[in-house]
Structure formats: structure tokens, C-alpha cells
DRENNUMI-511647 format. One record per residue (C-alpha): x negated, z negated, y negated; residue in three letters. Coordinates in steps of 0.2 Angstrom, whole numbers, padded with zeros to 4 digits, always signed. Each point is the difference from the previous one (the first is absolute). Layout:
XZYALA/...
This chain:
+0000+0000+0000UNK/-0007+0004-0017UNK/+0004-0012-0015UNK/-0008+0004-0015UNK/-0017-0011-0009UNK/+0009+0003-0016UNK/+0017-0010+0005UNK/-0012-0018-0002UNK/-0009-0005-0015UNK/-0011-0014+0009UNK/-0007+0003+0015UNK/-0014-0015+0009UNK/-0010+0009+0016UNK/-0008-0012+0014UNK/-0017+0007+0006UNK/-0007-0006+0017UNK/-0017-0001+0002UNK/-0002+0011+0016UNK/+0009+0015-0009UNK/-0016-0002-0014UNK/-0012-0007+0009UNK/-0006+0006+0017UNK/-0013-0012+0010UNK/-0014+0010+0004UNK/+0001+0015-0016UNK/+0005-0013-0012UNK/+0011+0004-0016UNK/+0011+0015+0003UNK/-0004+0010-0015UNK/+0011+0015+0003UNK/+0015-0010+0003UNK/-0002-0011-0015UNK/-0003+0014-0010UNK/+0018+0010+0008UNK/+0007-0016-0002UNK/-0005-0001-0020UNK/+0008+0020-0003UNK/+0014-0008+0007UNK/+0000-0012-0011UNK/-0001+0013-0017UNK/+0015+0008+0010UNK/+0011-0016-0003UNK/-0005-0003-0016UNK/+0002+0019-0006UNK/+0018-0004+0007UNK/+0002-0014-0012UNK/-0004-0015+0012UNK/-0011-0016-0004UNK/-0011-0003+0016UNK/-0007-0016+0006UNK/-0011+0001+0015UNK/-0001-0016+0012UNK/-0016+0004+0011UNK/-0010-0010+0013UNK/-0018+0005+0005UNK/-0010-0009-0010UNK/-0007-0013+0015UNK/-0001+0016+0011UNK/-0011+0009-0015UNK/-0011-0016+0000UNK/-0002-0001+0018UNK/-0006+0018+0000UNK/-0012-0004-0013UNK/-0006-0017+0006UNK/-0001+0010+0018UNK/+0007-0015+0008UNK/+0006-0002+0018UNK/+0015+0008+0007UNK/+0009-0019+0004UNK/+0011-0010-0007UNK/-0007-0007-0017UNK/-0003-0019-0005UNK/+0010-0004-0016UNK/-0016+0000-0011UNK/-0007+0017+0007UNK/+0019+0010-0002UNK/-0001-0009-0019UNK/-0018+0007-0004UNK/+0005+0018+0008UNK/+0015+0001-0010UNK/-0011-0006-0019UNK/-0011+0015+0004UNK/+0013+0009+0007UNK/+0015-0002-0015UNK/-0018+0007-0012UNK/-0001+0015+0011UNK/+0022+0002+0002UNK/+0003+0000-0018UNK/-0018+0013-0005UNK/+0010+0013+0015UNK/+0019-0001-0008UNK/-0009-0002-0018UNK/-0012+0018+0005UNK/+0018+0008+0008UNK/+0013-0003-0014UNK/-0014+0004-0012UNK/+0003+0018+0005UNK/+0018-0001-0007UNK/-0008-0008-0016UNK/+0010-0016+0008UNK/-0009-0018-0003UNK/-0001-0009+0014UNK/+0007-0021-0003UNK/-0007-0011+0015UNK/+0014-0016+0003UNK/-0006-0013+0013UNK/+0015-0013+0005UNK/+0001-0015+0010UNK/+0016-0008+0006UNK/+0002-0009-0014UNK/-0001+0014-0011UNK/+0019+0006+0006UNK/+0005-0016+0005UNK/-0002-0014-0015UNK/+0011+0008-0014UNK/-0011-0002-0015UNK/-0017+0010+0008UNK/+0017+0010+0007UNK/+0002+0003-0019UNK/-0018+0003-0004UNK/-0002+0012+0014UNK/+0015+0012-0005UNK/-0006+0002-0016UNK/-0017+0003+0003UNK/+0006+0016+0012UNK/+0014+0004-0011UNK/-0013+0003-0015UNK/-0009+0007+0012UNK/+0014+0015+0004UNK/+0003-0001-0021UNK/-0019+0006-0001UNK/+0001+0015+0011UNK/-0011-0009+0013UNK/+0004+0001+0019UNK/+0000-0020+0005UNK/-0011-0002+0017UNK/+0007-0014+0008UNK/-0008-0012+0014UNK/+0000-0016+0007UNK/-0015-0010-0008UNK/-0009-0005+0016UNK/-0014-0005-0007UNK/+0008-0019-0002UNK/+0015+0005+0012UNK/+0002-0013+0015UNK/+0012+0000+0014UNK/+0009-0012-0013UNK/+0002+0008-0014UNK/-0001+0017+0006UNK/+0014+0015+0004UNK/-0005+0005+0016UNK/+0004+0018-0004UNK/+0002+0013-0011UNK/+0017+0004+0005UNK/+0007-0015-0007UNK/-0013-0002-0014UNK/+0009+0019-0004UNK/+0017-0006-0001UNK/-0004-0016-0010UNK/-0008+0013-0013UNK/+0013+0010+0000UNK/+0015-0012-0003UNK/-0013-0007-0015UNK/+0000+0017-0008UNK/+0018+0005+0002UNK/-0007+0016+0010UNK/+0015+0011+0007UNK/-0013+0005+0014UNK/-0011-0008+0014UNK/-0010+0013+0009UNK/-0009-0007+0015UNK/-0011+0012+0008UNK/-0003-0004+0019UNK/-0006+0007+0016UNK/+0017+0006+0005UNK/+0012+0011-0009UNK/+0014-0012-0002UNK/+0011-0013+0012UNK/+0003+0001+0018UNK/+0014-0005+0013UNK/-0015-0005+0011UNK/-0017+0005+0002UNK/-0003+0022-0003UNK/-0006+0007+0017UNK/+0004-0014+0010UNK/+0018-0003-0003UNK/+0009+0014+0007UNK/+0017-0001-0012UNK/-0012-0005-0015UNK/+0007+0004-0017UNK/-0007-0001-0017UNK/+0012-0005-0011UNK/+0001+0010-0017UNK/+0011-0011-0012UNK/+0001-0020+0004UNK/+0011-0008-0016UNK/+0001-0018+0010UNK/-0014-0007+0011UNK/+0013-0009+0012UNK/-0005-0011+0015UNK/+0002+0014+0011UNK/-0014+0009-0012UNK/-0011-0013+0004UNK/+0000-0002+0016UNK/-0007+0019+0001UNK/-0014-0005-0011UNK/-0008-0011+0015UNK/-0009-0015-0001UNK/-0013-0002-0013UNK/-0018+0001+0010UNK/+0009+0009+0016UNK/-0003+0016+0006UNK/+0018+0003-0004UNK/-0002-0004-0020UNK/-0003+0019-0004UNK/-0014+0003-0013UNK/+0005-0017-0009UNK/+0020+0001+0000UNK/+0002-0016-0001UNK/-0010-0004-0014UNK/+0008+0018-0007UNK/+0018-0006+0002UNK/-0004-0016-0009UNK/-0007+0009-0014UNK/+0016+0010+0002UNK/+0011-0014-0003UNK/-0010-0008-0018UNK/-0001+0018-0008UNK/+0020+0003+0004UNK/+0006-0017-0005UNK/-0012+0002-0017UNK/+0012+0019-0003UNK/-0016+0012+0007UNK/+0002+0010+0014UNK/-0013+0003+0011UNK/-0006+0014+0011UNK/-0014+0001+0017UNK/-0007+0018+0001UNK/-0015+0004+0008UNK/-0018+0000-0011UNK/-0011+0008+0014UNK/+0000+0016-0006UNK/-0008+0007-0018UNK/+0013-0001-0014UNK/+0013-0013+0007UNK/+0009-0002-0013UNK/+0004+0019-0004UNK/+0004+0003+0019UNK/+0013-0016+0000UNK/+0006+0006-0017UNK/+0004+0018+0005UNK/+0008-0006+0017UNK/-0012-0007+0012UNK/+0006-0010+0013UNK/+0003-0018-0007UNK/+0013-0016+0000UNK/+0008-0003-0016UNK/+0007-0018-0004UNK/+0013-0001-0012UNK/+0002-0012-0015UNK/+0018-0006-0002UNK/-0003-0003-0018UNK/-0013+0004-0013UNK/-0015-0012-0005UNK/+0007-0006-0016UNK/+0019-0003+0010UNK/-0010-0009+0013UNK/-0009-0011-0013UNK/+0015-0004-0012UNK/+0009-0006+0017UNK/-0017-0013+0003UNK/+0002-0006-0017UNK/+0020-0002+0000UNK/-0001-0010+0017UNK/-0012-0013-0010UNK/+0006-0018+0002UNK/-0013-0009-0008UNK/-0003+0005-0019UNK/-0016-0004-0010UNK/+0009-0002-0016UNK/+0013+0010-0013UNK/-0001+0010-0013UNK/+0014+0001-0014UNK/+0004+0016-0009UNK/+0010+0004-0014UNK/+0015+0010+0000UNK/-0010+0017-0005UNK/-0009+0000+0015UNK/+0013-0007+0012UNK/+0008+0019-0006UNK/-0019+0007+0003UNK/+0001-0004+0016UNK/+0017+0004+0005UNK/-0005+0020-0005UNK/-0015-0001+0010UNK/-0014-0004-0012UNK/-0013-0015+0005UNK/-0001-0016-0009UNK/-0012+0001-0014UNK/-0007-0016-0011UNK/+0010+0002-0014UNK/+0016-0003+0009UNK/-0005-0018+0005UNK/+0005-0016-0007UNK/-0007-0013+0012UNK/-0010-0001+0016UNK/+0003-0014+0009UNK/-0008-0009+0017UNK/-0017+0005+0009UNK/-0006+0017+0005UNK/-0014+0011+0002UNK/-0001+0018-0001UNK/+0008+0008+0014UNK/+0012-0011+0005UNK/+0020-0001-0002UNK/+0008-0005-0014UNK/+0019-0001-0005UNK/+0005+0008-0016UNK/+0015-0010-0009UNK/+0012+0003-0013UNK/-0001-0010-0016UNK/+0015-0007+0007UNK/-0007-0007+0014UNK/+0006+0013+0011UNK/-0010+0009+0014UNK/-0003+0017+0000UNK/-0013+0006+0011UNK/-0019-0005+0008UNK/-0015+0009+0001UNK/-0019+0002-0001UNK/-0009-0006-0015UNK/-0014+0009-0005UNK/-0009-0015-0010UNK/+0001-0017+0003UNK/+0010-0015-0008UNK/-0016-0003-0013UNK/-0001+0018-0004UNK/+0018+0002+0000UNK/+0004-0014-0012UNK/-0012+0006-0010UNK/+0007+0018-0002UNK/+0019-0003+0000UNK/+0008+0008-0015UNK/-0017+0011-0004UNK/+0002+0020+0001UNK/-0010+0007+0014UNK/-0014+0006-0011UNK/-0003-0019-0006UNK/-0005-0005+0017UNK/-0018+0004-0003UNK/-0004-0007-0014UNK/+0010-0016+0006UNK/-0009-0002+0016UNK/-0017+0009-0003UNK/+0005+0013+0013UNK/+0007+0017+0005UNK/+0013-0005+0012UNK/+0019+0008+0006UNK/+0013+0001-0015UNK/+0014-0005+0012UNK/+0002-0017+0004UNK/+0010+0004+0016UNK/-0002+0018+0003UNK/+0019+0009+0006UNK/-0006+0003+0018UNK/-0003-0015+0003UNK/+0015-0010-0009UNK/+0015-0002+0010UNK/+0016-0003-0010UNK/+0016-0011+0008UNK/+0011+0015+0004UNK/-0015+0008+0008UNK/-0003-0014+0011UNK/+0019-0001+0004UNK/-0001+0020+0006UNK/-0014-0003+0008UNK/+0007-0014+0011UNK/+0016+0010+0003UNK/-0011+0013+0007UNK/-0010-0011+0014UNK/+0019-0006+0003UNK/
């Protein structure tokens, strides 16, 4: 089935490491190089691009020449410092064909997981995409430990994607999409080509995680699956053995496509009316209480007291001067700042905090208003 690049805006790829790196030859140049036009190709279509890419520890163990074993923590840790070097100079040497400037992101579980270095991550890639640049994203394992650490790309993939709001996750694999059961050895084998609910009965063809039965890492696939969908991104497995993957899955190759029952931003607005526990409120006059009814977000001037304990990215409820609720949503500063700024016009907000900052004070994506979160619940009903 063909579905064309230019029908999403955002679009996060997952990268394994044995589709760039090969044991024995090292870095697969050619490939890296196919993959990159492919790249320009999304781009020329009007797509922002992040890439999610493994193969630094297998870069460093090729460089360090060691042993062919399982690694000790401390010897993975130094291949993958020398290898995240040699990572970033490849993909920084490939985009710079397309005049493209390569970003390097390294995350650790914390980065998605605690909201506030959630916060900081996003809008490091976001300004990132608003610079032109082509955000190359990995797990940092360099200080990674089995605590602290992902595990995979997969879901590190789809934990990047929700944090972006990308309408796409590409995860490039071994095999061109799902299966029934395992391809040449199950006779009545199918590979599914649309999946718009990953159901028990879904999982259960997955396999178990570590069996011969878990197909080229379904499980951990499906589970990535399941963040990206519930975050409003769809998600697709195609095939990245061959040169140019994503052109070949984008003009029809064989592939499974997961489907998103809502968007990123109706996903998120659903996370943030479902909040029980508010960090504070913010009052607004009856100006931007109209503002926000039509759509707009809530800007400075239309504050007239902040009330409670907040910091920046957490969720707030917006209250009438007369004491009535309205809505909730994200908070782009927190309560010192906002204080601080309630009543100004946007472009006061510089010179009153010394910084160069958002002019909304609750951008409209991701502010939820009473009748929305009404709809919405009527909806899940």
C-alpha cells in the first residue's frame, strides 16, 4: 500500500545498529549515505525528520577491536564515548551533502521520564527542527546503567516521538513488517498490513521477549507500538536492509502500518484534561476568557493573579475573575516568572525577566477548556 511522506509533518525513524554497522566491515557507508537522500526526499516533501540511531557502542568496539563477547558495563560505556564521536562525524559528513546540520541528542531515562528535563529535552530538539537541523538522537550510554537505561531503541523511539508531537514513528527492522508467526516456518504465516489496535490476541503473535518466537524484537516493537499510539503517532515496521528504505516503504514496500486514533495534540489535551492533581491557578480577565473561547492562547496581559506553586511545565487551572473554572493546561513559566509577568504584553517579557522566552503563557495546544474536557470524556464514554 502506498501512503504518501507528504500526508505527515513529523516523522522520528529508529535505526538499529546492525542495519549501520556490520561486525567485521564496520560502518555501512553506502547505506548511511541512501539512507541520508532519503532523508532530503522527506524534507523536500515538507517533513521535519528526527533520526533515533543505535551503533555507537558497535562503532567503538570496532575501533577499540575488542572481543566478539558479551561486554562488561565499563568496556560497552567506553566503546559507546568513542563510538557516539565517530556516530555523530558519519550522519554530520551524510546530511552535509544536503547542506543539512547534523544535531547530536543523547538521553537517559530520566530525560523522557521526569517532566522538567522532559521539558528541557523537547525544546532543545524542537529548536533544533526550527534551525533546519536534522536532530540525531541516542541513548547516552556513556553514563547509562541497567537502571537508568531504556534498553532499546524501540521504545527510546516512541518516547521521542510522543515528546515531539511527531505524526510518524518509522522503525526500520530486519523484517518488512508483522507476522502471524514466524515467515518460512509458519506455513499459514501472514504479515499483517494495517493494525489500528494492538489487542491481546496481537500480542500473543509477538512471542515472548528473548524466545526464538519473539520475531526480530516484536515484543519490544509492539510496546513501542502502544506509547507512540496512546501519545496520537502512528507507527510503521518496514524493512531497512536494503539501500534507500525509506523511499522503497514510502512508494509501497512491504510494511505494517499502526494507526493513531487521534492526533498528538488530541492525545495530549486528553493527558492534561484527565489531571487530578493541580499545581496552582491562574486568574484571567474577561478579555482573555473570550481569547480563549476563539481559539487563541493565553498571553500575559490577560492575567490578573497567579495563585499556588508551579514550575514550568506543569498544569495549571485558569479561573474566571469570578472564581469560576474554565479550563487547565501547561504553563510555560513558572509561578515566580509568571507572577512576575501577569498583566505585561508579550514583548515586556524580556526585559522583565532578562530573557528571550515564549510569549504565551499557556500555549492553545496545550490548554484544555471545560467544554473540551466534557467532549472529550463523552468520547471515551
Amino acid at each position: 500500500m502506498v501512503v504518501a511522506a507528504s500526508s505527515f509533518k513529523r516523522i522520528v525513524i529508529k535505526i538499529g545498529s546492525a542495519l549501520l554497522v556490520d561486525r567485521e566491515a564496520g560502518l555501512k557507508r553506502n547505506w548511511l549515505n541512501s539512507l541520508c537522500a532519503d532523508v532530503n526526499m522527506l524534507r523536500e516533501a515538507g517533513c521535519e525528520v528526527l533520526l533515533v540511531s543505535s551503533g555507537a557502542i558497535a562503532l567503538g568496539r570496532k575501533q577499540f577491536e575488542l572481543p566478539l563477547r558479551v561486554l562488561k558495563l565499563e568496556e560497552s560505556q567506553a566503546a559507546a564515548a568513542t563510538g557516539q564521536i565517530l556516530l555523530a562525524r558519519a550522519y554530520s559528513e551524510a546530511l552535509g551533502e544536503y547542506d543539512y546540520q547534523a544535531g547530536q541528542v543523547l538521553l537517559t531515562l530520566g530525560d523522557t521520564e521526569e517532566r522538567r528535563r522532559y521539558i528541557n529535552a523537547r525544546e532543545t530538539i524542537s529548536t533544533l527542527l526550527k534551525l533546519g537541523a536534522v536532530p540525531i538522537i541516542n541513548e547516552n550510554d556513556t553514563v547509562a546503567t541497567s537502571e537508568i537505561r531504556y534498553g532499546d531503541n524501540d521504545r527510546l523511539a516512541a518516547r521521542v516521538a510522543t515528546m515531539v508531537s511527531a505524526d510518524l514513528l518509522v522503525l526500520l527492522s530486519d523484517i518488512d513488517g508483522f507476522y502471524s508467526g514466524i515467515p518460512g516456518k509458519d506455513a499459514d504465516t501472514r504479515r499483517f498490513d494495517r493494525i489500528t489496535e494492538i489487542t491481546p490476541e496481537i500480542e500473543a503473535m509477538a512471542g515472548d521477549a528473548g524466545t526464538e518466537l519473539s520475531k526480530g524484537g516484536m515484543v519490544t516493537k509492539l510496546e513501542a507500538g502502544k506509547i507512540a499510539m496512546a501519545g496520537g503517532t502512528s507507527m510503521v515496521i518496514a524493512s531497512g536492509k536494503e539501500l534507500h528504505p525509506l523511499k522503497l516503504l514510502f512508494n509501497g514496500g512491504n510494511a505494517t502500518w499502526f494507526d493513531a486514533k487521534e492526533t498528538p495534540v488530541t492525545a495530549r489535551k486528553k493527558w492534561i484534561a484527565g489531571q487530578i492533581e493541580l499545581g496552582g491557578s491562574i486568574v484571567i480577565d474577561k478579555g482573555a476568557a473570550r481569547a480563549l473561547i476563539g481559539g487563541k492562547s493565553l498571553l500575559p496581559a490577560g492575567v490578573t493573579e497567579v495563585k499556588g506553586e508551579f514550575s514550568r511545565g506543569d498544569v495549571v487551572a485558569i479561573v474566571s475573575v469570578e472564581g469560576e473554572e474554565l479550563g487547565c493546561g501547561l504553563v510555560s513559566y513558572g509561578v515566580r516568572d509568571a507572577s512576575q509577568i501577569a498583566g505585561c504584553q508579550s514583548d515586556e517579557i524580556e526585559t522583565i525577566l532578562g530573557m528571550t522566552s515564549r510569549g504565551a503563557l499557556i500555549h492553545r495546544d496545550n490548554l484544555v477548556l471545560r467544554t473540551q474536557a466534557t467532549k472529550m470524556e463523552k468520547s471515551d464514554a
